[in-house]
N, C-alpha and C positions, 0 to 999 in steps of 0.2 A: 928918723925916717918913719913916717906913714904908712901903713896898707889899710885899705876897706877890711871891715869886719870880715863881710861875705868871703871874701879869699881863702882867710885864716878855716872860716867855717868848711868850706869849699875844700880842701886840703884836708882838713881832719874828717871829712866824709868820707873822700878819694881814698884815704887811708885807715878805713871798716871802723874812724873811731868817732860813733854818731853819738855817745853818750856826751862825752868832751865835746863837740862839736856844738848841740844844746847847749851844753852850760854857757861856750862862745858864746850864741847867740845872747843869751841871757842880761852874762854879766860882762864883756867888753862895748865899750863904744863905740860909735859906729865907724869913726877913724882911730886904727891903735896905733900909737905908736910906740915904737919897738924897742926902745931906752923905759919908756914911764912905766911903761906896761907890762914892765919882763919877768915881774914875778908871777903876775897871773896868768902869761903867759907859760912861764917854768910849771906851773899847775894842771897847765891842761894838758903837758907834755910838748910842748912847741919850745925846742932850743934855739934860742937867741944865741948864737955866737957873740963874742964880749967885741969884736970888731967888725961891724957891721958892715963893712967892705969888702967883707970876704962869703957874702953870701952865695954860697952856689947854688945850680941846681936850674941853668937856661931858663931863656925870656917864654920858651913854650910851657913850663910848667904853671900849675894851678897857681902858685902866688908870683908870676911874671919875673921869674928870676931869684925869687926867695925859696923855690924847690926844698926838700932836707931836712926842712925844721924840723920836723917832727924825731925831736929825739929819745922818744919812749914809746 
């Protein structure tokens, strides 16, 4: 599974953490996807659940239903 960079970025703003949200910018690509990219995601503080189907967190929030991640 896919989400635009901006999301991820957009979501660790939403959540006061602009330092990580930067390094997002930086160093993710501009489509991450969320198996390839789970360590550097694990880095910026964004928890990837290991079964990606159980993502909660509603279609209204900042990453359209990937809400939560941010597990730190």
């Amino acid at each position: 599974m896919t989400i635009p960079k901006d999301q991820i970025v957009s979501f660790l703003r939403s959540k006061g953490k602009d330092d990580l949200a930067d390094q997002a910018e930086q160093h993710l690509p501009e489509q991450v996807d969320l198996e390839q990219h789970q360590e550097q995601l694990n880095r910026l503080g964004v928890n990837v659940p290991d079964r990606l189907g159980h993502l909660g967190g509603g279609e209204g929030g900042p990453l359209g239903g990937l809400g939560n991640l941010l597990g730190r």
